[in-house]
C-alpha positions in Angstrom: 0.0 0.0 0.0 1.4 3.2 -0.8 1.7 6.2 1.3 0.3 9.5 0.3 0.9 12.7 2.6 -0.4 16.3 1.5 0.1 19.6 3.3 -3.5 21.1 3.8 -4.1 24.5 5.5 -7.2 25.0 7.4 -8.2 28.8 7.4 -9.5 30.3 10.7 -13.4 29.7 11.5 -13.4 25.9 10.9 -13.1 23.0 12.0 -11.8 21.4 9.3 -9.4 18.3 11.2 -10.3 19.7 14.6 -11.8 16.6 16.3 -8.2 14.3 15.1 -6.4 17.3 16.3 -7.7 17.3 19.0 -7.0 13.2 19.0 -3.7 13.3 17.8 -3.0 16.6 20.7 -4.4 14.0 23.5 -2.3 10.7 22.3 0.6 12.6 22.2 -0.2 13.9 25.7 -1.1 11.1 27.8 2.3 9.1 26.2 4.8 12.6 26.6 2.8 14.1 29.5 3.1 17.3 27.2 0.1 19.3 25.3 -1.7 19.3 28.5 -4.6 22.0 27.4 -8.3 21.4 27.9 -10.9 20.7 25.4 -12.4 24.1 25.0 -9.3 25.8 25.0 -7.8 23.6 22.7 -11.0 24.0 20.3 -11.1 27.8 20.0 -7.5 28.6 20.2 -8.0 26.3 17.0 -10.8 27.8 15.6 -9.0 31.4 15.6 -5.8 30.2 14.0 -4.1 29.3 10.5 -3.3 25.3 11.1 -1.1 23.7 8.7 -1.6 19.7 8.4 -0.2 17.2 7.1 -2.6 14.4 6.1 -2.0 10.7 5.0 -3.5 9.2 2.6 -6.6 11.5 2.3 -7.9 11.6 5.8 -5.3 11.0 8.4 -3.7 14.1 9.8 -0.2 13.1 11.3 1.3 16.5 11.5 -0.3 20.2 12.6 0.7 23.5 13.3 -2.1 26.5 14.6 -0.7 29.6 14.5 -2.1 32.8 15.0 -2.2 36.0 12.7 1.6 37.1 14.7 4.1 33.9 13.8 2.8 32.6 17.5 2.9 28.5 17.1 -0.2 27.8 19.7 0.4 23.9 18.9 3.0 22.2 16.9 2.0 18.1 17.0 3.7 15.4 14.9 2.0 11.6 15.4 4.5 9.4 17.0 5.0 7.2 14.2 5.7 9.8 11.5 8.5 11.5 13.5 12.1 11.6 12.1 10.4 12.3 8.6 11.0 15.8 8.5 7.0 16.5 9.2 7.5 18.9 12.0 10.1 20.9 9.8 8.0 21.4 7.6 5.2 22.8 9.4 7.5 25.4 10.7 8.8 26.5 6.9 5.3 26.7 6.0 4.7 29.0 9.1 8.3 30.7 8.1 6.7 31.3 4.8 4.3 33.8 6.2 5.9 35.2 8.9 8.8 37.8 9.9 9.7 35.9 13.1 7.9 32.9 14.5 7.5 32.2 18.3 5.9 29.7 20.4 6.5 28.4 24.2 7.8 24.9 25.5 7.7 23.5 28.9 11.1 23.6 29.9 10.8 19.6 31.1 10.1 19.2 27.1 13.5 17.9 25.9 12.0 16.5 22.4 10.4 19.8 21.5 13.4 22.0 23.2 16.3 19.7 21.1 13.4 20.1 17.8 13.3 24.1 18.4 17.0 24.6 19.2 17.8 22.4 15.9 15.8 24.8 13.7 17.9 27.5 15.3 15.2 29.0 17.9 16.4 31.0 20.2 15.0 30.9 24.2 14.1 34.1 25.3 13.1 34.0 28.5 11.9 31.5 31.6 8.6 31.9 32.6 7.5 29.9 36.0 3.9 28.5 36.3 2.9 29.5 32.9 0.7 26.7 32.4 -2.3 25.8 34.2 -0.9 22.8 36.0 1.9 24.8 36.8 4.4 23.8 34.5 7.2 26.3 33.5 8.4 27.3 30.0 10.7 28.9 27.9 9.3 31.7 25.3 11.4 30.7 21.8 11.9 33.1 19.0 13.3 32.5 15.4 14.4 35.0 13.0 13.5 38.6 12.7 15.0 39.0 9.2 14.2 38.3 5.3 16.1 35.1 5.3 13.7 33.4 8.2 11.9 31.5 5.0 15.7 30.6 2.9 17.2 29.2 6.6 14.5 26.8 7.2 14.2 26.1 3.5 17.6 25.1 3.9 16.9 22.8 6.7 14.4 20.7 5.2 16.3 20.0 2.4 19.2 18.4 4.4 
């Protein structure tokens, strides 16, 4: 069986992919004890965002990123089993394509998503302690402020 995976973009207002989104935010979750949000949080910070996704074979989404009108990544997810394809890499060059400077925040206890960030050449910014609900701290992670934001992680994929 072959393997077909297409970039999709999903325009704020709908909920076009929300529900395995929101699926795909919760498996990744309960295994990483990361992506932590509720529901309805989840849902309309969602609703109110450009998300990129990657979807295989017609229906499956294995990769998303919401980001908001600013370059702000709300939610960067890549299914397990897809990871080390470049996936993740991608969603951020799409996100590059449209943005100055990109930013987003990680819990600092992330390692995966902090070694991913600092690979693309994000920069931490600043700590911030008990930014999420539960508690959690996190690091606030910028990336580019110049023109060549879009060539640099252009370049990156294509290693």
């Amino acid at each position: 069986m072959s393997v077909n995976i297409d970039s999709r973009v999903v325009e704020p207002g709908s909920d076009e992919f929300v529900d395995s989104a929101w699926e795909l935010k919760e498996t990744i979750s309960q295994a990483e004890g990361v992506l932590k949000q509720r529901r309805n949080f989840f849902v309309d910070a969602y609703r109110r965002s450009t998300v990129h996704c990657y979807v295989r074979n017609g229906t499956e989404l294995v990769g998303f990123a919401a980001v908001r009108r600013d370059g702000y990544i709300l939610f960067l997810a890549v299914s397990p089993d897809c990871r080390g394809e470049g996936i993740g890499k991608r969603l951020v060059a799409q996100v590059a394509e449209d943005h100055r400077s990109i930013t987003c925040h990680a819990r600092t206890t992330n390692e995966n998503a902090l070694q991913f960030y600092e690979h693309l050449g994000f920069e931490i910014k600043r700590r911030i302690d008990n930014y999420y609900e539960d508690g959690g701290d996190a690091y606030y992670l910028k990336l580019g402020s110049s023109a060549g934001l879009s060539d640099r992680i252009s370049e990156l994929i294509r290693r």
